[in-house]
ZADO-1210 file (C-alpha; in nm, 4 decimals, padded with zeros to 6 digits):
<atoms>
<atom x="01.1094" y="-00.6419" z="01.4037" code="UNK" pos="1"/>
<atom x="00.9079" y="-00.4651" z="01.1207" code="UNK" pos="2"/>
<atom x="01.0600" y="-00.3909" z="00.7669" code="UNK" pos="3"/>
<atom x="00.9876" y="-00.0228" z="00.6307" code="UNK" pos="4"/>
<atom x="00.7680" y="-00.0356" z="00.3663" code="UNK" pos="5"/>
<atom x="00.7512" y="00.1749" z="00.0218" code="UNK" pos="6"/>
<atom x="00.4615" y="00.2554" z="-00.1724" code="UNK" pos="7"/>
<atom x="00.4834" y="00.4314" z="-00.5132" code="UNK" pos="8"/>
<atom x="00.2748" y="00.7038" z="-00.5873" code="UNK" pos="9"/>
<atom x="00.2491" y="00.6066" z="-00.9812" code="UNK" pos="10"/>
<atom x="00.1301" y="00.2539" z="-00.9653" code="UNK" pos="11"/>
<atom x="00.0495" y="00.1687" z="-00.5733" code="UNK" pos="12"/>
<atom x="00.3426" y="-00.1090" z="-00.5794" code="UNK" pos="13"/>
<atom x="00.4350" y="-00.2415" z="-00.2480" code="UNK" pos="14"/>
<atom x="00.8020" y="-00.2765" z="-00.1445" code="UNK" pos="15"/>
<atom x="00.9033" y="-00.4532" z="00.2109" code="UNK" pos="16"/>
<atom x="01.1980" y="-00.3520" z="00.3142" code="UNK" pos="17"/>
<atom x="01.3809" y="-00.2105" z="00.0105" code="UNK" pos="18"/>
<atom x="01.3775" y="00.1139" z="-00.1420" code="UNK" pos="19"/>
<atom x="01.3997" y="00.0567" z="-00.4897" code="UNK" pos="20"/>
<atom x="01.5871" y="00.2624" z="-00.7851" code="UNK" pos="21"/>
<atom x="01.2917" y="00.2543" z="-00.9765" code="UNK" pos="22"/>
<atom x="00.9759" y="00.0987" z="-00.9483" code="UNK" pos="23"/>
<atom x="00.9879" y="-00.2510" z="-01.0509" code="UNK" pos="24"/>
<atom x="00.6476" y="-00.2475" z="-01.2005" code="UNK" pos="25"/>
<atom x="00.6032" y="00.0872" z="-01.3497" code="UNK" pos="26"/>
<atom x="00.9462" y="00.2328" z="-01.3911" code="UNK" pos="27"/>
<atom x="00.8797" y="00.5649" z="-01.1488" code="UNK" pos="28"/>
<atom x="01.1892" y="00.6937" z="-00.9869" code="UNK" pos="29"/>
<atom x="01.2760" y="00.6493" z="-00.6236" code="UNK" pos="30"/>
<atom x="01.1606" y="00.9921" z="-00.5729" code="UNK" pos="31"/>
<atom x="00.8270" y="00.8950" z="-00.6398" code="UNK" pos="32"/>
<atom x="00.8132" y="00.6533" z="-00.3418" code="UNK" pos="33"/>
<atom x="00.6819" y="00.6851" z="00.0086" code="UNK" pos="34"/>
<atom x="00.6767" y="00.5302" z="00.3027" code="UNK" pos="35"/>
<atom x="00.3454" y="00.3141" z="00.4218" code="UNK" pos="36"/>
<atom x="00.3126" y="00.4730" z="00.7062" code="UNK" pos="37"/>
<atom x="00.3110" y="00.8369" z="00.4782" code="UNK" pos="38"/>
<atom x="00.0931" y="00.7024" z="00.2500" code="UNK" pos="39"/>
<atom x="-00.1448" y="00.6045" z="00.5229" code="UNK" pos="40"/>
<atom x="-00.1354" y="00.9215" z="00.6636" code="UNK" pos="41"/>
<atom x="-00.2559" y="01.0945" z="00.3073" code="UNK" pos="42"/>
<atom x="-00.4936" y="00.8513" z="00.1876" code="UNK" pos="43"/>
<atom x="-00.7729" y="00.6525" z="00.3242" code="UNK" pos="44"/>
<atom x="-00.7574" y="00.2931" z="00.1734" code="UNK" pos="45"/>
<atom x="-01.0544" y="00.0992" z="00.1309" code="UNK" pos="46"/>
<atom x="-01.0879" y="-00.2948" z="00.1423" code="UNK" pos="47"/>
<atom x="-01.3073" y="-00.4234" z="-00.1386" code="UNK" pos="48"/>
<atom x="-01.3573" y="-00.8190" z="-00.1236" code="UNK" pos="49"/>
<atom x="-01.3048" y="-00.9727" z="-00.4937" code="UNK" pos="50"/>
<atom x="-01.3797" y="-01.2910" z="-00.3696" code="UNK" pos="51"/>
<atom x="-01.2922" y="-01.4975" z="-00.0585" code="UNK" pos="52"/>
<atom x="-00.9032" y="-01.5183" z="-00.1298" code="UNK" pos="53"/>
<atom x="-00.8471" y="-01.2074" z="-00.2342" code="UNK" pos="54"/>
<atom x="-00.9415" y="-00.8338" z="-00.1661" code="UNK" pos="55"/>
<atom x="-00.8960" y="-00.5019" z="-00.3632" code="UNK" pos="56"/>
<atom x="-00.7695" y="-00.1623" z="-00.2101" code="UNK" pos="57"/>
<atom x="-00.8730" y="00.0976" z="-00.3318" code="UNK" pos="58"/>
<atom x="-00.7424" y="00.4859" z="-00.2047" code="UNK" pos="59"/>
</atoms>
């Protein structure tokens, strides 16, 4: 079973599974949150490779 996922529009932080108040990172309001599958739908994300651990996305 797969968690909903939120994405806020301010600072691109990731919640699984929990819709948060505010944004734990940047402080947005929950109004300023989407779902992944939303934000998918509006933006095309781009996979940059930083190095062989870790990779950037960029939308």
């Amino acid at each position: 079973m797969s968690k909903e996922q939120y994405v806020c529009l301010v600072c691109g932080y990731n919640m699984v599974g929990f819709h948060p108040e505010t944004c734990p990172f940047c402080g947005a309001g929950q109004e300023r949150f989407i779902t992944a599958d939303e934000c998918s739908a509006r933006y095309r994300v781009a996979a940059t490779p930083v190095n062989e651990k870790v990779t950037r996305l960029n939308s």
